[in-house]
PyMOL CGO cylinders between C-alpha atoms (Angstrom):
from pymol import cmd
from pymol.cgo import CYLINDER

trace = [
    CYLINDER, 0.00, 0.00, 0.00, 2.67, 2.45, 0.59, 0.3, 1, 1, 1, 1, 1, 1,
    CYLINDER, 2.67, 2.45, 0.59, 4.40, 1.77, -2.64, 0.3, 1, 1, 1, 1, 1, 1,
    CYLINDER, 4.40, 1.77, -2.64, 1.00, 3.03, -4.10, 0.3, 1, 1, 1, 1, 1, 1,
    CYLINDER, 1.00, 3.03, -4.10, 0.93, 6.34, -2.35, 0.3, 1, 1, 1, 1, 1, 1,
    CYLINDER, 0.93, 6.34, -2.35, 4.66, 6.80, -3.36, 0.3, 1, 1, 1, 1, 1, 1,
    CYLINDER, 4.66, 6.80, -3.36, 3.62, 6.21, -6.68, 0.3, 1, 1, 1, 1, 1, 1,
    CYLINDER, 3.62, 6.21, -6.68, 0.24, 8.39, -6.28, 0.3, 1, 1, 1, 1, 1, 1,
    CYLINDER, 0.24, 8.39, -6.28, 2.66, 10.84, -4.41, 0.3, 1, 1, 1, 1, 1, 1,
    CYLINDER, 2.66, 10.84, -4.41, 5.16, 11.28, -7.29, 0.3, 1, 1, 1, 1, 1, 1,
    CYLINDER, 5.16, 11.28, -7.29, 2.47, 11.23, -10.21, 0.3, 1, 1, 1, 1, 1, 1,
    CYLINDER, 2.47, 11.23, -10.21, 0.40, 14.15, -8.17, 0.3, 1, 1, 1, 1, 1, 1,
    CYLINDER, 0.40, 14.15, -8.17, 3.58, 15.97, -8.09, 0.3, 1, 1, 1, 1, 1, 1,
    CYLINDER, 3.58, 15.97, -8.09, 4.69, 15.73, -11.74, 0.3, 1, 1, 1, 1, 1, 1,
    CYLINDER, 4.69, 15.73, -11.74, 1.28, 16.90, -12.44, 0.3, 1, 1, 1, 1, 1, 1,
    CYLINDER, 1.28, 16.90, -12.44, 1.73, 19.68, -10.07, 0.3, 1, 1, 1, 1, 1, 1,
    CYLINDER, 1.73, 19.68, -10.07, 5.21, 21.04, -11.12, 0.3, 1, 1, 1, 1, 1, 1,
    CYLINDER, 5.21, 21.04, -11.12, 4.19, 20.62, -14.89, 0.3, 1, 1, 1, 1, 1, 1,
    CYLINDER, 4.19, 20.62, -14.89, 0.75, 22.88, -14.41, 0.3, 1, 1, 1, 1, 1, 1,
    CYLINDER, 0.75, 22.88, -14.41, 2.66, 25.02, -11.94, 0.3, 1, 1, 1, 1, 1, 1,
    CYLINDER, 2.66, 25.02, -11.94, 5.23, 25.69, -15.33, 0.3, 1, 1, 1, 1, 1, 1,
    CYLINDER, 5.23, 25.69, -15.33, 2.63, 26.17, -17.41, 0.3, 1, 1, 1, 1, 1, 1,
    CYLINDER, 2.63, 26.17, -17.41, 1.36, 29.16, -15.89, 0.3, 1, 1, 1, 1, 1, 1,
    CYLINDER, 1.36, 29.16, -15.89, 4.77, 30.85, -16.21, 0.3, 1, 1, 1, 1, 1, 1,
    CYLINDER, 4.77, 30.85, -16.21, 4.70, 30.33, -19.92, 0.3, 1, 1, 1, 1, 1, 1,
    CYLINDER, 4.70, 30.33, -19.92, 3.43, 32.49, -22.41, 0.3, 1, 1, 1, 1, 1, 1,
    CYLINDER, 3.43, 32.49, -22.41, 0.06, 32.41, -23.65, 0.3, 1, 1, 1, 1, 1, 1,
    CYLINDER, 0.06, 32.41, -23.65, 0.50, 34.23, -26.98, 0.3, 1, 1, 1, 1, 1, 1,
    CYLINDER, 0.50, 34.23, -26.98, 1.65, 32.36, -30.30, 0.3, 1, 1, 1, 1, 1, 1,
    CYLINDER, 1.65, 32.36, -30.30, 3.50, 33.95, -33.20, 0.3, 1, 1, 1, 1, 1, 1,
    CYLINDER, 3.50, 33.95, -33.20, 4.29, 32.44, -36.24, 0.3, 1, 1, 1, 1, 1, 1,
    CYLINDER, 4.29, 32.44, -36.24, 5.41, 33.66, -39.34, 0.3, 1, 1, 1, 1, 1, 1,
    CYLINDER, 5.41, 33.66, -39.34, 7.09, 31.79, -42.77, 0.3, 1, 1, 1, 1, 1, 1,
    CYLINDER, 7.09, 31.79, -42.77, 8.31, 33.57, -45.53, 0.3, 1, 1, 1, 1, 1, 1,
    CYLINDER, 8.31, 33.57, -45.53, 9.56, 32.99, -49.35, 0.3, 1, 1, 1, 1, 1, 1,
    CYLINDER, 9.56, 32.99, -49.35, 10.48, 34.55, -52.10, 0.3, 1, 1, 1, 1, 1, 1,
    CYLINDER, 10.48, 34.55, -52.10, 8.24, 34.80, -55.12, 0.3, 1, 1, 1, 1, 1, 1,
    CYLINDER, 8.24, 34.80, -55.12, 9.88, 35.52, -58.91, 0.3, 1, 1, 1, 1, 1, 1,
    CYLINDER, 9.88, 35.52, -58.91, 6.82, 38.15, -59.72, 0.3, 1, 1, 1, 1, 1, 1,
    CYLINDER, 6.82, 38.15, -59.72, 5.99, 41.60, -58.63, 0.3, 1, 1, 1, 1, 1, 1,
    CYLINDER, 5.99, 41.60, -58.63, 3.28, 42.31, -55.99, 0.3, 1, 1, 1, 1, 1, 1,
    CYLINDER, 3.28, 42.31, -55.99, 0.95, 43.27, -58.76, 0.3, 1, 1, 1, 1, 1, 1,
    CYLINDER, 0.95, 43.27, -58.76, 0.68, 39.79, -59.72, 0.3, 1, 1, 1, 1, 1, 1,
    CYLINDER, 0.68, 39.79, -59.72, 0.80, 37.66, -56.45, 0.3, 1, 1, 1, 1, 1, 1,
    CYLINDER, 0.80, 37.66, -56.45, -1.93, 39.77, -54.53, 0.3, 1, 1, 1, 1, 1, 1,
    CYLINDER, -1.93, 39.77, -54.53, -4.92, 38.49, -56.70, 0.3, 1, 1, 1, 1, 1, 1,
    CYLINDER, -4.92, 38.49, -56.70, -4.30, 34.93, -55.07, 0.3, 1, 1, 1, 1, 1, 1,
    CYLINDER, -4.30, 34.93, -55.07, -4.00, 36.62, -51.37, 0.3, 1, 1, 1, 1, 1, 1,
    CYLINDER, -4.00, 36.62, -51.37, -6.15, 38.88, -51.53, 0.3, 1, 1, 1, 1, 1, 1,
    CYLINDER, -6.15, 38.88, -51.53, -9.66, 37.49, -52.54, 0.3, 1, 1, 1, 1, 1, 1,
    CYLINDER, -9.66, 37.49, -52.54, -10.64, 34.59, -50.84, 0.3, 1, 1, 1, 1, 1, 1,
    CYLINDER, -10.64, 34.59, -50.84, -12.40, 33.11, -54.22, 0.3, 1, 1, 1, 1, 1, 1,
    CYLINDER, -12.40, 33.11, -54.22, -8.47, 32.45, -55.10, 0.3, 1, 1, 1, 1, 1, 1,
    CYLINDER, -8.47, 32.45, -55.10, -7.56, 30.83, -51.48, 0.3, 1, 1, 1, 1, 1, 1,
    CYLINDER, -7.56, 30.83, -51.48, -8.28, 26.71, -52.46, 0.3, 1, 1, 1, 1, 1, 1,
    CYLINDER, -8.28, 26.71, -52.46, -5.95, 26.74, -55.60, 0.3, 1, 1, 1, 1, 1, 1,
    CYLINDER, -5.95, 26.74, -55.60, -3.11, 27.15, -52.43, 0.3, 1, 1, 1, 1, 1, 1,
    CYLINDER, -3.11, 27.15, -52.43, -4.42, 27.00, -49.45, 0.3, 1, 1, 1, 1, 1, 1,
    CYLINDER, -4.42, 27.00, -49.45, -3.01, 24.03, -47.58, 0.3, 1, 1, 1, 1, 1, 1,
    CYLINDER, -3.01, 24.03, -47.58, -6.21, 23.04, -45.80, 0.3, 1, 1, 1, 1, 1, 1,
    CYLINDER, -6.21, 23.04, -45.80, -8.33, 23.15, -48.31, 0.3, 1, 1, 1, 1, 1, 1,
    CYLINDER, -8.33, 23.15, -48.31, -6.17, 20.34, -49.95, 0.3, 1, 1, 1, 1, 1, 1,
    CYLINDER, -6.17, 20.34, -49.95, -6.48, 19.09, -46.12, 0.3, 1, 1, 1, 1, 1, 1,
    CYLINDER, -6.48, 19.09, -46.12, -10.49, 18.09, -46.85, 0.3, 1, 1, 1, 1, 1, 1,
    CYLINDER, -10.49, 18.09, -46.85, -11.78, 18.23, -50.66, 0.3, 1, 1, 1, 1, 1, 1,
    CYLINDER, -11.78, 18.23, -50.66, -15.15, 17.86, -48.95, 0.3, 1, 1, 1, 1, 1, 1,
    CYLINDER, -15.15, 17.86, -48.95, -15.06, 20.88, -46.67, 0.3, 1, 1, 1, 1, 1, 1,
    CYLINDER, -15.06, 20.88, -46.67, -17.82, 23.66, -47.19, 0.3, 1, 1, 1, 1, 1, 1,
    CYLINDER, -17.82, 23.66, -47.19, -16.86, 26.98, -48.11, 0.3, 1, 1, 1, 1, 1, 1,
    CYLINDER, -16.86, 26.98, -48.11, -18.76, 30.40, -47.66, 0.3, 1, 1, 1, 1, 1, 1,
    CYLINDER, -18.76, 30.40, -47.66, -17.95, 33.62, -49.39, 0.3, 1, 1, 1, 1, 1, 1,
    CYLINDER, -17.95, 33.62, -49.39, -18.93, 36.81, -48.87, 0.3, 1, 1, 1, 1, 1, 1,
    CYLINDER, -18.93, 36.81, -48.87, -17.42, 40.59, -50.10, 0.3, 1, 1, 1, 1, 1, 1,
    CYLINDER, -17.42, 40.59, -50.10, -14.40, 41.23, -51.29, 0.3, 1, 1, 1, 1, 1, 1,
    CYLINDER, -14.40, 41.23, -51.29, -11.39, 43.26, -50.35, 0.3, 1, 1, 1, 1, 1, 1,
    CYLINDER, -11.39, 43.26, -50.35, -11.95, 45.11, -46.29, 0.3, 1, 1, 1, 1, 1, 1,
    CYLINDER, -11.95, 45.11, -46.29, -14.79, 42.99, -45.11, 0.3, 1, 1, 1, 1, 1, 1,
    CYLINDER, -14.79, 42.99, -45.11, -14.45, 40.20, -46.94, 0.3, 1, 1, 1, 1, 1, 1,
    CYLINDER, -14.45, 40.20, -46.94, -15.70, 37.05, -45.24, 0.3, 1, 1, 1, 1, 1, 1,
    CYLINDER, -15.70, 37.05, -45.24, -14.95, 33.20, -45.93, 0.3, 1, 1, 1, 1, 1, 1,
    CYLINDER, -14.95, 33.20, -45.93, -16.76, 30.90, -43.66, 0.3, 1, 1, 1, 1, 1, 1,
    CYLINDER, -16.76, 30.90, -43.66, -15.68, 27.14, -43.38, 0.3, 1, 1, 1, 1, 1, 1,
    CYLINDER, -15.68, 27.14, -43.38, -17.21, 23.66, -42.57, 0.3, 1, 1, 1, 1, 1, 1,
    CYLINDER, -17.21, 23.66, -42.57, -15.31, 20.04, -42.62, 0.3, 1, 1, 1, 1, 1, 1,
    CYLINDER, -15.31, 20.04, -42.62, -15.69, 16.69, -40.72, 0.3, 1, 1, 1, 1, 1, 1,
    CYLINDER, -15.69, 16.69, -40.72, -11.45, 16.69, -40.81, 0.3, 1, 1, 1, 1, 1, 1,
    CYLINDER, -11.45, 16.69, -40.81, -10.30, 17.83, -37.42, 0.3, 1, 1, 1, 1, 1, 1,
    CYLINDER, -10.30, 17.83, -37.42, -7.25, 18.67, -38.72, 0.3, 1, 1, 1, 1, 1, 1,
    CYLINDER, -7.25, 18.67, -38.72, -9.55, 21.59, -40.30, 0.3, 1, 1, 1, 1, 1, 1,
    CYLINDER, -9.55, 21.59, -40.30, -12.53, 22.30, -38.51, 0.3, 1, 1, 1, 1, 1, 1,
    CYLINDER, -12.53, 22.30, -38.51, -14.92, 25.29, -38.40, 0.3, 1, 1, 1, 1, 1, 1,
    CYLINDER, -14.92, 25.29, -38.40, -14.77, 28.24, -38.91, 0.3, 1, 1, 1, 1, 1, 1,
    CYLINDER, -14.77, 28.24, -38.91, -14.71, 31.58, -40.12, 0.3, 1, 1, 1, 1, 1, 1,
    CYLINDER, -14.71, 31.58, -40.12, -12.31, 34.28, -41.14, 0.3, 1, 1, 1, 1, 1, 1,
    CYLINDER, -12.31, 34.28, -41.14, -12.54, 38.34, -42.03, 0.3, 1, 1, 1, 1, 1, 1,
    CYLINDER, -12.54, 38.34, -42.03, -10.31, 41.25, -44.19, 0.3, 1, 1, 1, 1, 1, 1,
    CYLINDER, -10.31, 41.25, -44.19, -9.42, 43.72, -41.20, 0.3, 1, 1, 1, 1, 1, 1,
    CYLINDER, -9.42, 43.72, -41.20, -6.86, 45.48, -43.49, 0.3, 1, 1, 1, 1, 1, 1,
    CYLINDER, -6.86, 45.48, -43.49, -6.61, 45.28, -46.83, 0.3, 1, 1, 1, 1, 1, 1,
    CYLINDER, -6.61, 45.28, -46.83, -3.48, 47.14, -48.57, 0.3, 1, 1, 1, 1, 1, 1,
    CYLINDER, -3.48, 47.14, -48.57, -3.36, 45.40, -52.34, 0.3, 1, 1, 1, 1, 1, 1,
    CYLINDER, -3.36, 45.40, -52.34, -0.72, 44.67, -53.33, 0.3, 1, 1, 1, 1, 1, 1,
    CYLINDER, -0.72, 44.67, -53.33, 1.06, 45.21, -50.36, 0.3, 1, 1, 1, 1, 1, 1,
    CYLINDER, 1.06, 45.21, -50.36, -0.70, 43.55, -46.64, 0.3, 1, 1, 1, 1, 1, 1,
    CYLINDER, -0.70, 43.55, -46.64, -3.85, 41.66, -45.74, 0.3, 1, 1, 1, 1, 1, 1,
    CYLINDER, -3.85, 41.66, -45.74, -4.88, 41.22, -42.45, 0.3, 1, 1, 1, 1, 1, 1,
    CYLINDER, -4.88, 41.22, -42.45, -7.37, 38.84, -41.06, 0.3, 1, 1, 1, 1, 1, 1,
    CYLINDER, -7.37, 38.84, -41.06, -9.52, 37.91, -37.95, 0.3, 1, 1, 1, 1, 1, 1,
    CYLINDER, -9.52, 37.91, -37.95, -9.62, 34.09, -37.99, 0.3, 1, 1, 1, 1, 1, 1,
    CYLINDER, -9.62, 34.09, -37.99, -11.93, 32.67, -35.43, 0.3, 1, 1, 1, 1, 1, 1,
    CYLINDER, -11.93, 32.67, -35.43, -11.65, 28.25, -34.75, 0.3, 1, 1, 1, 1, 1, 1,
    CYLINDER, -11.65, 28.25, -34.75, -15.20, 27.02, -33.34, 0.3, 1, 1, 1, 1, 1, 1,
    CYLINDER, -15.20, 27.02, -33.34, -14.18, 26.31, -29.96, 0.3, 1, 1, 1, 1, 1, 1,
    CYLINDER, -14.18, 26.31, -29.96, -10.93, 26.69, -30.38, 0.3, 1, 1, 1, 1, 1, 1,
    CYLINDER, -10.93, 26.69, -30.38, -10.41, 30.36, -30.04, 0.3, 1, 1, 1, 1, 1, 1,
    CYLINDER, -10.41, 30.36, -30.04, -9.92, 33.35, -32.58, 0.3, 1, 1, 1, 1, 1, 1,
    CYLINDER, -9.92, 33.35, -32.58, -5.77, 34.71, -34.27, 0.3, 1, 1, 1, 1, 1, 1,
    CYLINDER, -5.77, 34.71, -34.27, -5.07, 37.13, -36.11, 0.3, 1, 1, 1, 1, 1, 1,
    CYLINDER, -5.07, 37.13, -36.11, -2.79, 36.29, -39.57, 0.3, 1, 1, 1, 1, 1, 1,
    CYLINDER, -2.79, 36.29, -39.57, -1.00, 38.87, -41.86, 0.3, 1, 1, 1, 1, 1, 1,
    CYLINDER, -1.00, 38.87, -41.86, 0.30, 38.60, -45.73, 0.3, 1, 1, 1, 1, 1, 1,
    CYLINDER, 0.30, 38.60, -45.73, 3.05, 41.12, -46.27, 0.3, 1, 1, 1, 1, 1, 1,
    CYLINDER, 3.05, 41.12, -46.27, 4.33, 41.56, -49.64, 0.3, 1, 1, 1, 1, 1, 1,
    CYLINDER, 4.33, 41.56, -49.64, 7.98, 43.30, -49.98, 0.3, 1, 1, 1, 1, 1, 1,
    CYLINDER, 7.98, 43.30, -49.98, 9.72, 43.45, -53.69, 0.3, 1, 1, 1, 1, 1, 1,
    CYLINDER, 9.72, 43.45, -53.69, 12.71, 42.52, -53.55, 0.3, 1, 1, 1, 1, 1, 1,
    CYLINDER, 12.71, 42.52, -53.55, 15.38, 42.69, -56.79, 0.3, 1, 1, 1, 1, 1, 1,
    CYLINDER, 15.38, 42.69, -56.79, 14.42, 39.04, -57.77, 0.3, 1, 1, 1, 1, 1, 1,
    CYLINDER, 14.42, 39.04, -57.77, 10.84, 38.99, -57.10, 0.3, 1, 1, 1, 1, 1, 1,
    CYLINDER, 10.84, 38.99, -57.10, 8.63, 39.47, -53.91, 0.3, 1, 1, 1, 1, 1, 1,
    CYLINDER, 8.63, 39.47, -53.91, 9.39, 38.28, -50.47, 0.3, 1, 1, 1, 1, 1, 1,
    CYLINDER, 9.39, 38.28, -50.47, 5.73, 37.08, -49.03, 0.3, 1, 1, 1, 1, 1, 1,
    CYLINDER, 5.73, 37.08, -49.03, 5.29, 36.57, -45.20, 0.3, 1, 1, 1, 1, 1, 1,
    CYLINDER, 5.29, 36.57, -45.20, 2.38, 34.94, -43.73, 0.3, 1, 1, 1, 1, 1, 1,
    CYLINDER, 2.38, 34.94, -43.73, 2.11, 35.30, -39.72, 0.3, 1, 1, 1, 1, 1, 1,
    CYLINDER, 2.11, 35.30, -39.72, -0.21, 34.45, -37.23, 0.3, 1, 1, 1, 1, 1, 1,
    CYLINDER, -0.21, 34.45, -37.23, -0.73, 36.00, -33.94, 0.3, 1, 1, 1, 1, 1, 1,
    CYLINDER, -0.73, 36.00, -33.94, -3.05, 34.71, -31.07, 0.3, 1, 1, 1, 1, 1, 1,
    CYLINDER, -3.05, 34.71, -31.07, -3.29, 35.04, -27.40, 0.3, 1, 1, 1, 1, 1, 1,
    CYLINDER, -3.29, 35.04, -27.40, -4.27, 31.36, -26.53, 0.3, 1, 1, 1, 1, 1, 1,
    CYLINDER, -4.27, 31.36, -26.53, -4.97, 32.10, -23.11, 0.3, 1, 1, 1, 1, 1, 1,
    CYLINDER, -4.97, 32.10, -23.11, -7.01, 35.08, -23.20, 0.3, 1, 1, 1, 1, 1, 1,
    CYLINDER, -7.01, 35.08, -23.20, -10.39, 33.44, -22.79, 0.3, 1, 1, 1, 1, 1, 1,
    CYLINDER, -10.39, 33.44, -22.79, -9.11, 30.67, -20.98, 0.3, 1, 1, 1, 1, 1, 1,
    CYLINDER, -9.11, 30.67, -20.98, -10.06, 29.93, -17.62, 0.3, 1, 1, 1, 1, 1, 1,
    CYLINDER, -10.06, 29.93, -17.62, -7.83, 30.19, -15.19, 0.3, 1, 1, 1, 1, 1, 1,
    CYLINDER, -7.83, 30.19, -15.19, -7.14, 26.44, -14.28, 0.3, 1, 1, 1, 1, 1, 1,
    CYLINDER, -7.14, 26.44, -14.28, -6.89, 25.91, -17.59, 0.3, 1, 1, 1, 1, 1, 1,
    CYLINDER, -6.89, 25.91, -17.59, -4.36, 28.41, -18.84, 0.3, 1, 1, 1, 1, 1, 1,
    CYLINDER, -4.36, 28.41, -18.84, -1.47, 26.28, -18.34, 0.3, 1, 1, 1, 1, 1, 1,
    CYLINDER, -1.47, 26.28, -18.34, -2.49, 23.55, -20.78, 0.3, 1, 1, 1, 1, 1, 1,
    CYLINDER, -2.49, 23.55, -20.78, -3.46, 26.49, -23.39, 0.3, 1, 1, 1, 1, 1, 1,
    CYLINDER, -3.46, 26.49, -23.39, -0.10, 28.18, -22.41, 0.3, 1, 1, 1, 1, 1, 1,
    CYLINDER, -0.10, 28.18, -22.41, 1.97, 24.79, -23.98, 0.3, 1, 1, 1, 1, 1, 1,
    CYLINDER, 1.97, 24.79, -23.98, -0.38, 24.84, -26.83, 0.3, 1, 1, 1, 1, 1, 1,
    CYLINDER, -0.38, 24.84, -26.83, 1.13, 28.54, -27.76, 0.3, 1, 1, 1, 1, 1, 1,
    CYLINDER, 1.13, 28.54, -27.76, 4.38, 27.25, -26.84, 0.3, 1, 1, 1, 1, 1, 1,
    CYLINDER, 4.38, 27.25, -26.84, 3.75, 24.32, -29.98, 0.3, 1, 1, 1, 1, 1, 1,
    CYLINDER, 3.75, 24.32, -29.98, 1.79, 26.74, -32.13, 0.3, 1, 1, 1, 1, 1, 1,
    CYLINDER, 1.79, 26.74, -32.13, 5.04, 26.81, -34.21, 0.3, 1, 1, 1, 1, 1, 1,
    CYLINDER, 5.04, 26.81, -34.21, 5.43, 23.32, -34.80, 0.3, 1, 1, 1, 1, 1, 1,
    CYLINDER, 5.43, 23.32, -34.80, 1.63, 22.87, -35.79, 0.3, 1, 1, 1, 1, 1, 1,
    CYLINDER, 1.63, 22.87, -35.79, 0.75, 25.49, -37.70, 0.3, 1, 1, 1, 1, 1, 1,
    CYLINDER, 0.75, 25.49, -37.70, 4.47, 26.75, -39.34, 0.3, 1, 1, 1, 1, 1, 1,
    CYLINDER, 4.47, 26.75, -39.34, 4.75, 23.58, -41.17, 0.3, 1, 1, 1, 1, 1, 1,
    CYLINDER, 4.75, 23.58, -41.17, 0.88, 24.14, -43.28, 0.3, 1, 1, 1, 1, 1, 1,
    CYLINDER, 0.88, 24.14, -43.28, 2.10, 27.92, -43.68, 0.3, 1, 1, 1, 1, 1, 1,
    CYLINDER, 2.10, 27.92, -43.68, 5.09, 26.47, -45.47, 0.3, 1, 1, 1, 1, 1, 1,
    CYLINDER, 5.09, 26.47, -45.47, 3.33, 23.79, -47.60, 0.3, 1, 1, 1, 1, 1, 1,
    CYLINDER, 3.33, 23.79, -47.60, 0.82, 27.01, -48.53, 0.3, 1, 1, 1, 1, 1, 1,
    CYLINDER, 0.82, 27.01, -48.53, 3.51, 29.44, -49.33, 0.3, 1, 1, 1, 1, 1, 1,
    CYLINDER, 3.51, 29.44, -49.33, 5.27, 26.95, -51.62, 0.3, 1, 1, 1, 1, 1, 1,
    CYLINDER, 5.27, 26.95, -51.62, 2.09, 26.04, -53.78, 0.3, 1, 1, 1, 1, 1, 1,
    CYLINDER, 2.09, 26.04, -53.78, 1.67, 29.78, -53.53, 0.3, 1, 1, 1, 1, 1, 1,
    CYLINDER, 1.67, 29.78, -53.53, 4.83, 30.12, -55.49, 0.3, 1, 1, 1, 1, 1, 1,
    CYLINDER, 4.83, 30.12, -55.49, 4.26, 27.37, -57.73, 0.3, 1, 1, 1, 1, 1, 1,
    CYLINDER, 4.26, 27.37, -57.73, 0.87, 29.16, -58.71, 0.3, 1, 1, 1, 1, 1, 1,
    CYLINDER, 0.87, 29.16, -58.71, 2.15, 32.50, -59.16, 0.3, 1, 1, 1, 1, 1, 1,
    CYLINDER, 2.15, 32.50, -59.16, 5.20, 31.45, -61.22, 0.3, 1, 1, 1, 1, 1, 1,
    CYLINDER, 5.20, 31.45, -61.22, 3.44, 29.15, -63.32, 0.3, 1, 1, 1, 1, 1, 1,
    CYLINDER, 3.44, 29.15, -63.32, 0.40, 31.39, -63.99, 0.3, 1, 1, 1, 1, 1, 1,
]
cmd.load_cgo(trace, "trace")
């Protein structure tokens, strides 16, 4: 029996020390990917910029051919709604909060019960072509209750690793599009 509450004992404090960490750590996520595009702003910005454009690159769309799309607007206020079965994609909804073609595009993204980000297209010329960044911001913890926040807290701490490597996969059949068009 007392091996048990040694064992209880050590497992209650893992669990303790690893929640206790997890409030110390930050609850916002940043992520950003960039690459370098061999056309002018002129002639990337169509595909960015107008959501109608978005599942000829867009790495979840490829995620779920079945998912159900919703579009609404165009440039500021422009609106694309989304439905899918795939967890890895979910529901959801996103919205133009700046819109400077053909330079930036901000968005409001918000993840059915998952919370809401914020992700930005900036478009730079460079000598050789444009240099395109896509970033996300979020504050995972801002709606989270309190005994919670830890767990959200390592979430932002992997939002990197989760959603860097789709913004990559995007970017590149962003490039592909944009030089082969």
């Amino acid at each position: 029996m007392s091996k048990l509450l040694k064992i209880l004992g050590v497992f209650a404090g893992v669990v303790t020390l690893l929640m206790g960490f997890g409030f110390l750590l930050p609850g916002q996520a940043h992520v950003e990917r960039d690459i370098l595009i061999a056309a002018n702003p002129e002639q990337i910005f169509p595909y960015i910029g107008d959501f109608h454009a978005w599942n000829n690159w867009s790495p979840w769309a490829k995620m779920d051919s079945n998912a159900e799309f919703s579009l609404t607007g165009e440039g500021l206020g422009q609106r694309m709604e989304w439905k899918s079965d795939n967890p890895d994609v979910g529901d959801g909804a996103q919205e133009v909060i700046a819109f400077e073609a053909p330079k930036m595009m901000k968005t409001h993204l918000e993840f059915e019960g998952q919370g809401m980000a914020d992700a930005t297209f900036d478009l730079q010329p460079q000598n050789d072509g444009t240099l395109v960044t896509w970033s996300l911001d979020s504050n995972l913890s801002e709606k989270t209750p309190f005994l919670l926040k830890p767990i959200s807290n390592y979430f932002a701490v992997m939002m990197d690793s989760m959603v860097g490597p789709q913004y990559e996969i995007g970017l590149s059949s962003l490039k592909k599009l944009v030089e082969e068009a």
